[in-house]
OpenMM code with the backbone's topology and positions (N, CA, C; nanometers):
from openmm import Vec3, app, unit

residues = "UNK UNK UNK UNK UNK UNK UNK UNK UNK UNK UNK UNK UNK UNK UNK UNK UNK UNK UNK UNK UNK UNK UNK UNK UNK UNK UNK UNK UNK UNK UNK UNK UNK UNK UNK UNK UNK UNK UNK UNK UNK UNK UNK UNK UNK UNK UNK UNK UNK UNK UNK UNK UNK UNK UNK UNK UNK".split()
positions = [
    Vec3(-0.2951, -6.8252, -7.1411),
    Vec3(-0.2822, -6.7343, -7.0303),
    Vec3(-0.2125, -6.8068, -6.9146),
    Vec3(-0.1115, -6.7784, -6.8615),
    Vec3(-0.0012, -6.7887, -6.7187),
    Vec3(-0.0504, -6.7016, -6.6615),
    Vec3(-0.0972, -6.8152, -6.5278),
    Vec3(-0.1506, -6.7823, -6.3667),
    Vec3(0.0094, -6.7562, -6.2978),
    Vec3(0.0659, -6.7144, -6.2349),
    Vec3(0.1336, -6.7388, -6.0821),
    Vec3(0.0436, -6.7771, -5.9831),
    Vec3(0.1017, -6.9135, -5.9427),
    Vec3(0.0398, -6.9301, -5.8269),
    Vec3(0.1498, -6.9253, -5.6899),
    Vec3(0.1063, -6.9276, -5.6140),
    Vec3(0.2412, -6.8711, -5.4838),
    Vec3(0.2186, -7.0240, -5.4547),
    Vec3(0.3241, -7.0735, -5.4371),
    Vec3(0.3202, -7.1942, -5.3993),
    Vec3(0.3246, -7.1943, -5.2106),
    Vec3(0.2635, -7.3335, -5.1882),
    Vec3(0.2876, -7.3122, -5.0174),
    Vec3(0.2800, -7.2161, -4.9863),
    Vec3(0.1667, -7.1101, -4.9673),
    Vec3(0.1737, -6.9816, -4.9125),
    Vec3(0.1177, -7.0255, -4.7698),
    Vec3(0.1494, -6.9650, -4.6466),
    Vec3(0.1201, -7.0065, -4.5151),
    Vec3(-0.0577, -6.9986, -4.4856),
    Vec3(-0.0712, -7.0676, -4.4166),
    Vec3(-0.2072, -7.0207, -4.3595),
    Vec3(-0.2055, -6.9085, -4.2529),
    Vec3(-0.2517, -6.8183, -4.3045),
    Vec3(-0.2590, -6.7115, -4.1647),
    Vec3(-0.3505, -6.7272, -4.0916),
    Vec3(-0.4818, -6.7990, -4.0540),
    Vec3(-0.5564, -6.8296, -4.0089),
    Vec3(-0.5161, -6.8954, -3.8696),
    Vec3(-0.4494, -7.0158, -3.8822),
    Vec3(-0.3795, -7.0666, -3.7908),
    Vec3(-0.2483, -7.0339, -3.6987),
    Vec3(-0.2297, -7.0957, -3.6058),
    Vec3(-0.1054, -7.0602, -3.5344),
    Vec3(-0.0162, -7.2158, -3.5142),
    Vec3(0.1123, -7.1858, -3.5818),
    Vec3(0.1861, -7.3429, -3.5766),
    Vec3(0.2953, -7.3434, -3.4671),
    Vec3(0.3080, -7.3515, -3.3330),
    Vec3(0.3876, -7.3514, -3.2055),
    Vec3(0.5046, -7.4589, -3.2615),
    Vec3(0.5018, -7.5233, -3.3607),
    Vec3(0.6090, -7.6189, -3.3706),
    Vec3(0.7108, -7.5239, -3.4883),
    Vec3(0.6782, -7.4172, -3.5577),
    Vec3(0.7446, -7.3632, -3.6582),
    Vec3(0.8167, -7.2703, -3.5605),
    Vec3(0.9115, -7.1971, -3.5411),
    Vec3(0.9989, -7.1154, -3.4755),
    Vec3(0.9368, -6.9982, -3.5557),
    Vec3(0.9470, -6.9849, -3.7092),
    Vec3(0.9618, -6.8545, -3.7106),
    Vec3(0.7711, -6.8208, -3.7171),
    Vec3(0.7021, -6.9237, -3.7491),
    Vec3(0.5253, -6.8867, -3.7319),
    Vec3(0.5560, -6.7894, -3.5971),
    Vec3(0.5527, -6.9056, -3.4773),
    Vec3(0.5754, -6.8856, -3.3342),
    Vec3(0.5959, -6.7199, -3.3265),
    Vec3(0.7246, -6.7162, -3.3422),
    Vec3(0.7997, -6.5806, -3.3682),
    Vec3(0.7017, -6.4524, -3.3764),
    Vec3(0.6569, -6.4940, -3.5403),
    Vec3(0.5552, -6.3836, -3.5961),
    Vec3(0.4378, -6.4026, -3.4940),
    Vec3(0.3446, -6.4832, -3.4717),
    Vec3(0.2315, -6.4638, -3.3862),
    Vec3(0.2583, -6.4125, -3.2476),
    Vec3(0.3955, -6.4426, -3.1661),
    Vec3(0.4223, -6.3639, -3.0481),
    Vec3(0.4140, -6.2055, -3.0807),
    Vec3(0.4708, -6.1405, -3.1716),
    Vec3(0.5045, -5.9948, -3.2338),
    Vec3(0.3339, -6.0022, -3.2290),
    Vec3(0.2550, -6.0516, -3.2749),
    Vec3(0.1416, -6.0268, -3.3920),
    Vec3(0.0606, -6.0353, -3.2468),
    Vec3(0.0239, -6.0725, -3.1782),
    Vec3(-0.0217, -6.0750, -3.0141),
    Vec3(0.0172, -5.9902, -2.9036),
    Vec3(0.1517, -5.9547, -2.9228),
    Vec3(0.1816, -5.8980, -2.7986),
    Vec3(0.2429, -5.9421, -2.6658),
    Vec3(0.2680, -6.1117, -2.7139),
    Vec3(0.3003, -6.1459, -2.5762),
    Vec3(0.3948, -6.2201, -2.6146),
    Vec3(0.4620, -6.2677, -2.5164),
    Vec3(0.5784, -6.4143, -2.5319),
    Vec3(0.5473, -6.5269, -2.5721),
    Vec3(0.6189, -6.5917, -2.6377),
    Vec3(0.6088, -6.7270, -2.6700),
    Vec3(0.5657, -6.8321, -2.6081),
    Vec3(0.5932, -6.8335, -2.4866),
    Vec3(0.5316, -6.9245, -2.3920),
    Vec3(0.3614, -6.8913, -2.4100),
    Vec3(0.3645, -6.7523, -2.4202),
    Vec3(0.1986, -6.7327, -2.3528),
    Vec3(0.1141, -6.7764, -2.5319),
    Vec3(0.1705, -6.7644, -2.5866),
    Vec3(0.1257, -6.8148, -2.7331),
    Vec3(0.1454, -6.9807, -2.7450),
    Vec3(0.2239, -7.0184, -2.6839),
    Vec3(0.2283, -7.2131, -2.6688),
    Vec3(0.1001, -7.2573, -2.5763),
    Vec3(0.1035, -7.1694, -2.4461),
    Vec3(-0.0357, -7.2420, -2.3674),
    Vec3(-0.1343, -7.1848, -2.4234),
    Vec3(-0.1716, -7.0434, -2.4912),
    Vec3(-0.3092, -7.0438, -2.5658),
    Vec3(-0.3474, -7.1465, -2.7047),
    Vec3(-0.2107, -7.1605, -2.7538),
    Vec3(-0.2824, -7.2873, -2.8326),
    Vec3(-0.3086, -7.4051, -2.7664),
    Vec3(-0.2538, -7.4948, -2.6787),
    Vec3(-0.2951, -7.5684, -2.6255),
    Vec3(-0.4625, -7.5809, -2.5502),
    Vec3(-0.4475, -7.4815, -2.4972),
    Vec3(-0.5714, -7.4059, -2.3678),
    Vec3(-0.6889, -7.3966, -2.5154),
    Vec3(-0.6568, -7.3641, -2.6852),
    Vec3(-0.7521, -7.2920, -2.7171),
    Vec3(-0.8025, -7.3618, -2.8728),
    Vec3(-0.6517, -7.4420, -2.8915),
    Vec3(-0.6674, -7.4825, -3.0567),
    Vec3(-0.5854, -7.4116, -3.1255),
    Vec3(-0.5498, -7.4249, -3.2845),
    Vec3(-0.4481, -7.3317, -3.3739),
    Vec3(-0.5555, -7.2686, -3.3985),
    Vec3(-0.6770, -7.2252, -3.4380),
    Vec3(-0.7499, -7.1244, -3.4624),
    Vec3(-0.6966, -6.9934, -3.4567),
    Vec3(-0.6650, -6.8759, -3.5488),
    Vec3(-0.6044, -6.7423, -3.4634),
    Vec3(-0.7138, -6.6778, -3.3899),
    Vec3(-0.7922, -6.7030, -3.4853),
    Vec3(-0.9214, -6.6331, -3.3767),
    Vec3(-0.9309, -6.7148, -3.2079),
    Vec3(-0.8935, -6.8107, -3.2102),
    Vec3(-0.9153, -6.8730, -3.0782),
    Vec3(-0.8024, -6.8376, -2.9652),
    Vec3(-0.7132, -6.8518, -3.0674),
    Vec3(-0.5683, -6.7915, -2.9582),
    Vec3(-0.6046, -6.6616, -2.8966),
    Vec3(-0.6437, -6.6033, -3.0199),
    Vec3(-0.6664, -6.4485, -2.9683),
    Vec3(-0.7641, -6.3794, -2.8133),
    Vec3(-0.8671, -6.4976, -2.8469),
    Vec3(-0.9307, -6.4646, -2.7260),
    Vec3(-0.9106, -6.5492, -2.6259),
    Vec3(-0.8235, -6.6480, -2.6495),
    Vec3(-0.7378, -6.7265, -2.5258),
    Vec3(-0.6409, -6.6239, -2.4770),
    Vec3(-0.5998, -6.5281, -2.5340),
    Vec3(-0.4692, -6.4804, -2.5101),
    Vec3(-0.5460, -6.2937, -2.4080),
    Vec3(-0.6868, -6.3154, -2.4490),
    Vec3(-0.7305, -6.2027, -2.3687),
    Vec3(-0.8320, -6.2275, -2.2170),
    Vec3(-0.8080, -6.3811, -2.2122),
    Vec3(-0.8522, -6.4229, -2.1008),
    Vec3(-0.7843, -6.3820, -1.9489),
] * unit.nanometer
topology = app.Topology()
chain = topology.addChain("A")
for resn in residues:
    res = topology.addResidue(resn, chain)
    for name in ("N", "CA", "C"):
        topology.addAtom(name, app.Element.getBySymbol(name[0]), res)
């Protein structure tokens, strides 16, 4: 029996400010600009859950 496995599939859990296109998608996926998604990870951790409620502070 042949599995597919997806290789390197992303973590969606996290938020990566150094990837352009992560960045990208989590600004869309938030609602806000990029900047405001660079200081909530900083301010909060890559956690998405953490950004998220960094980002509703």
């Amino acid at each position: 029996m042949n599995r597919k496995i997806k290789a390197n599939a992303p973590d969606s859990r996290t938020v990566d400010i150094d990837d352009a296109y992560a960045l990208e998608f989590w600004a869309r996926e938030f609602n806000v600009s990029q900047d405001k998604v660079k200081a909530a990870v900083i301010a909060a951790g890559t956690a998405a859950p953490d950004v998220k409620r960094q980002l509703k502070k």
